[in-house]
Every structure is written in C-alpha cells, then in structure tokens.
C-alpha positions in Angstrom: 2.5 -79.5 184.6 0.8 -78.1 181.5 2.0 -74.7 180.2 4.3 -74.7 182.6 8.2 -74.0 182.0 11.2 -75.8 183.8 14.0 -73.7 185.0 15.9 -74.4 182.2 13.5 -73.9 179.5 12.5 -70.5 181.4 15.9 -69.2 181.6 16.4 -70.0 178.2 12.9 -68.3 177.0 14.4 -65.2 179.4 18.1 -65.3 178.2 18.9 -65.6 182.4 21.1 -67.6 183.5 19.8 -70.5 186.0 21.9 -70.1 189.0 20.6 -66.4 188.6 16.8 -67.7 188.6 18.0 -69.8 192.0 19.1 -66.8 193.6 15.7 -64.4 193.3 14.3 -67.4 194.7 16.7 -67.8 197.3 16.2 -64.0 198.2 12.3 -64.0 197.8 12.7 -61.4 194.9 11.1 -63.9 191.8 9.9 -67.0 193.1 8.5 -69.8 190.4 4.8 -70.9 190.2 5.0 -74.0 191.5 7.7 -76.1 193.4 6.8 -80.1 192.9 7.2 -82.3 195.9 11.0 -83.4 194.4 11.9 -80.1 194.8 11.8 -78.8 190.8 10.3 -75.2 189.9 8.3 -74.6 187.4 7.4 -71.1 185.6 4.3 -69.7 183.7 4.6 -67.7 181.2 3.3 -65.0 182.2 5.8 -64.7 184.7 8.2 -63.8 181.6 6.6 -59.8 182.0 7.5 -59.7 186.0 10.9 -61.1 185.6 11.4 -58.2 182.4 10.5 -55.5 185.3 12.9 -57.1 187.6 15.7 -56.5 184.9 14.9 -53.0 183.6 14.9 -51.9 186.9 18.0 -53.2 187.6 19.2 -51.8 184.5 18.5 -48.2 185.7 20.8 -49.2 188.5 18.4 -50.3 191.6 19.6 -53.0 193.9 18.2 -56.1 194.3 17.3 -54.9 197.9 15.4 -52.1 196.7 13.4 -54.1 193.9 12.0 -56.5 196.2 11.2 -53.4 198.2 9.2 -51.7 195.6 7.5 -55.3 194.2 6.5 -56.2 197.8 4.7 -52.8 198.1 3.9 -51.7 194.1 1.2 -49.7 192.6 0.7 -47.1 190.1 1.8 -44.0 193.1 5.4 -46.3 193.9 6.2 -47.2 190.5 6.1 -43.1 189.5 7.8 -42.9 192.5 10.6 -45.2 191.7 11.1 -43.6 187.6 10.8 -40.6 188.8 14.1 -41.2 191.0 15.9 -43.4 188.6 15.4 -40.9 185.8 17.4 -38.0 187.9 20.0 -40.6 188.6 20.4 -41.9 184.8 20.2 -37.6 184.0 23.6 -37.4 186.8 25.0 -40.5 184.8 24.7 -39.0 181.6 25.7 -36.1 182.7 29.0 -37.6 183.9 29.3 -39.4 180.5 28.9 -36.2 178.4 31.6 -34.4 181.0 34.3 -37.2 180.6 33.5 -36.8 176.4 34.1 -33.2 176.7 37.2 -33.6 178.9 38.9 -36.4 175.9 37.7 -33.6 173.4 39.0 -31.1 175.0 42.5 -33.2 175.6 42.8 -33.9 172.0 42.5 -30.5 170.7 45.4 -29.5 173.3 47.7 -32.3 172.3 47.1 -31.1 168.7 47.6 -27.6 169.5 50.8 -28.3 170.8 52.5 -29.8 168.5 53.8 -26.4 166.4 53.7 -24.4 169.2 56.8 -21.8 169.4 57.8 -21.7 172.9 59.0 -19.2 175.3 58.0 -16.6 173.0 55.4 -14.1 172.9 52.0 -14.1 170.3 48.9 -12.6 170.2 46.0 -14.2 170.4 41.8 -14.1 169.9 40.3 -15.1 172.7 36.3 -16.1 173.0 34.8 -15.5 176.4 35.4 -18.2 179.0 33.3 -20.1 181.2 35.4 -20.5 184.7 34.9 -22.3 187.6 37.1 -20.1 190.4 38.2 -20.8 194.1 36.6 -17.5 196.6 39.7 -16.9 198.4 39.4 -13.6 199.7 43.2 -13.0 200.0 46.2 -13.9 197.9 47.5 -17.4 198.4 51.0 -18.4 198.7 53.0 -21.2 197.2 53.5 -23.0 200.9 49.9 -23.8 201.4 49.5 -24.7 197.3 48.5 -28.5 197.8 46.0 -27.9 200.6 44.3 -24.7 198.8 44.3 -27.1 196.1 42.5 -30.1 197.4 40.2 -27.6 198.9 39.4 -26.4 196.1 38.9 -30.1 193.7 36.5 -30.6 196.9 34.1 -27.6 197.1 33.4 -27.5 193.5 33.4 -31.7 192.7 36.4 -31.4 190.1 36.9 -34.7 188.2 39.4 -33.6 185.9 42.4 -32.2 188.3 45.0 -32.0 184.6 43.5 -28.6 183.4 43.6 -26.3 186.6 44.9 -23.1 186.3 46.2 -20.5 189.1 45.4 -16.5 188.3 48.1 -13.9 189.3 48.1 -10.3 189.7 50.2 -8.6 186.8 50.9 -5.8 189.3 52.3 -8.5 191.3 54.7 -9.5 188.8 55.8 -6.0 187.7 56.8 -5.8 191.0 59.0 -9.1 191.1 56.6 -10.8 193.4 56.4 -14.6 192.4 55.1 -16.2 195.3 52.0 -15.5 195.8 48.5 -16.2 193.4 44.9 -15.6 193.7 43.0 -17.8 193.0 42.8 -21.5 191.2 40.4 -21.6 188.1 39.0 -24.6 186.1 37.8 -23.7 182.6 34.2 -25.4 182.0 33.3 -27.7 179.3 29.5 -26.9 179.3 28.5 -23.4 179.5 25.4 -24.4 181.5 27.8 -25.8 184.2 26.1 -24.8 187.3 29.3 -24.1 188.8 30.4 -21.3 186.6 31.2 -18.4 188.8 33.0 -16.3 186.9 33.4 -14.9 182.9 36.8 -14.9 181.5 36.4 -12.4 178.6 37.0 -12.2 175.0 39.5 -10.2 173.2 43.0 -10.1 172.8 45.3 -12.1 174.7 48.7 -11.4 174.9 50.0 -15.7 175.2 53.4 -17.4 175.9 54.1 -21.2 176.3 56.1 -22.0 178.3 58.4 -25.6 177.9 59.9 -26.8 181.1 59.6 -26.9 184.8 56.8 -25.4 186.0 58.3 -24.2 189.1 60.5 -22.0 186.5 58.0 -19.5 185.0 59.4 -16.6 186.4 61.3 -15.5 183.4 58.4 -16.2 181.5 56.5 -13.4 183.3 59.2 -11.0 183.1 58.7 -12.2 179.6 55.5 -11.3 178.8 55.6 -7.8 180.7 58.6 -7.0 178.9 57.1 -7.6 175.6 53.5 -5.8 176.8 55.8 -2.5 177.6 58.3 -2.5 174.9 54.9 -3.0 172.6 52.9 0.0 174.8 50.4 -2.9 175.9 48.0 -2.4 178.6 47.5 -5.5 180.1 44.2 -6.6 182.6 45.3 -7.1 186.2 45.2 -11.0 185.9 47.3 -13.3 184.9 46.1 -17.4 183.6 48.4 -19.8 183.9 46.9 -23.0 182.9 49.2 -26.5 182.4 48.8 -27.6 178.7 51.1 -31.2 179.1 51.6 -32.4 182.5 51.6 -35.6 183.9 48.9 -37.3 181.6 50.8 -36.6 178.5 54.9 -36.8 179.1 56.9 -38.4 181.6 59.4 -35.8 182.5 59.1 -32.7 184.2 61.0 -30.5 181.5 58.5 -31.5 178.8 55.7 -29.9 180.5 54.1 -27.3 178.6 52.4 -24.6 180.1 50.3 -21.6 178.8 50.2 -17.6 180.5 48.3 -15.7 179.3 46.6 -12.0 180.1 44.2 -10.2 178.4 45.0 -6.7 176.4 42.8 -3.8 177.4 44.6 -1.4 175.0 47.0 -1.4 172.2 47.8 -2.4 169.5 47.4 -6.1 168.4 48.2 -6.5 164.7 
C-alpha cells in the first residue's frame, strides 16, 4: 500500500474526524481508494483536494444530499451553477447578519437616549428624513382588530424585529377626542436601500413627547401635545408617530415602558 493513507492518518492530514470519513463512505458521498480484503480503507493523497470541495461546499451551506448530487454529475456548466446559487444565499445571510447589527445598534442608541429623557413633557426636535416601512390599509384601523392587523402586517413585509413598530394617527382625529382608531403600523428601516421602504417620513421639526407608563394610557399625552402645538400657534402635519422606545425587551413592568409621539411642524415657530 505505497503512498497510500489509512483512515486515521488521512483524517488526521484532513483535520476530519474518522467516524465522519465512515459516514461519506457509508452514504456514497467520498469513498477511499482502496478497501483491502480485511475490510481497511486506504486514501491517496490526491484525494485530500476532493474531500476540501466536499467541505467548502458544505461550508456555503449545501446538504450532503445535494453534494453528492452535484459530484455525481459535475463539470465546469454545474459547478457555476451551484456558486452561482450559494452566493445569492450567503448575500441573504449576510444580509440577515448586517440587519440583526443594525437592529443592536439601533437598540443601544435608544437605551442611551433614554436615560435623561424628561417625560411627559413637550420638546422640540430636528428630525432627518425617515425611511419607513408602512402597512396599505386603506381605511382607519381600530384598536379591536390591533393584534390581527398586526401579525398581518410582521407577515407581508417579513418583519424580524417586532420591538420598534410604531402605529400613525390622524391629529384631526385627536383634536377631535377620537382615540380609538389609527392608520396605519410603520417600521422605521435600518438600511435606506431596504427594498421595502414604501414611504418617506420627512425632515424638519418635530414637535416630541415621551411618554412613561402604560401604553394603553397615551391619551393625555395627545391632548398633551395639541395643547402645547395651540397654545405655541403650531401647525402640526396630519400624522401622528407613536413608536415604543422600552417595551418588553428592556423592563419588566408595564409602567416602565417608554414610549415616543411625535408629529411634524409645518409652521411656527421652533426656537
């Protein structure tokens, strides 16, 4: 058995474990050179550059099943075939990766912004343009159908990250005491090239209160901020964000929960 390798001294050269050298044997997937009458395999060397395939293409996540597939049939048109269809899928991983980067980012910076926040009380804010993902509802929502609205909504547009959804309300809704209803759900993207994006929230000057406590008790809060936006001879836009800041991801109970309305000013003054 000159230059040839036993299964141990193969796995070894390899860095592969035995049992796993059995298996693509077993399964017909890498098979040694030669199997002696007493039942031992042997490997060649260059076997070593086959076996290396086997693992980067498992690597770019193929199955064992679809290896053996592609090995049993291989040339120069398959193999372009096969990269050409693990590099979209490593692209959609790394996409994925980069969105769940964004989405810690993007939690940090809220549970630092937090912290000095004065609540319950009106401010005025700059505002860069937004990038928003919104539900198409063609009518106003109300609160009794919230959690099915809202699972349609996580479904049509593939949300992963449910803690930073927002609802939009009408402002001439509120000036007219009408708290039930809202218009539409809204998820603020992390990537401006999100194919998603549907919608522009604009820059300017918001007119912002944060709310601390129940969020099923924001109704002062609007009152609040129209108040403020006549007593101040604010024009306000005709929608309302209300986005939750701390929910269940960051405190335990309910009257910790922080959450942030604001509307844009169309005219006034904001100094």
């Amino acid at each position: 058995m000159k230059h040839k390798l036993t299964t141990g001294a193969f796995a070894k050269l390899t860095n592969i474990p035995k049992h796993v050298l059995f298996y693509y044997d077993d399964i017909d997937l890498f098979k040694p050179q030669i199997v002696d009458e007493n039942g031992y395999r042997y490997y060649d060397y260059h076997q070593y550059y086959l076996l290396s395939a086997i693992r980067f293409l498992k690597q770019t996540g193929m199955s064992l099943k679809d290896i053996k597939e592609f090995l049993d049939t291989r040339s120069l048109d398959n193999l372009k075939i096969v990269l050409e269809s693990q590099q979209k899928t490593l692209h959609d991983e790394i996409e994925a990766l980069q969105q769940k980067q964004r989405f810690i980012e993007h939690t940090l910076q809220m549970m630092d912004a937090s912290v000095d926040l004065e609540y319950n009380t009106c401010r005025i804010e700059q505002r860069q343009r937004g990038y928003v993902v919104q539900s198409q509802f063609p009518h106003p929502l109300d609160f009794g159908h919230f959690v099915e609205n809202y699972s349609h909504f996580i479904k049509t547009y593939k949300l992963q990250y449910t803690n930073y959804i927002g609802i939009t309300i009408r402002t001439e809704d509120i000036r007219n005491n009408i708290f039930d209803t809202y218009r539409q759900y809204y998820f603020m993207s992390f990537d401006e090239n999100d194919s998603r994006i549907n919608h522009i929230r604009e820059s300017g000057h918001y007119l912002v209160l944060y709310h601390k406590g129940n969020p099923s008790d924001l109704d002062q809060a609007y009152k609040t901020i129209i108040a403020y936006a006549d007593t101040h001879h604010l024009t306000l836009s005709d929608t309302l964000y209300e986005m939750p800041l701390q929910s269940e991801l960051t405190v335990k109970n309910i009257h910790e929960f922080i959450t942030e309305i604001s509307v844009r000013i169309v005219e006034g003054e904001t100094q």
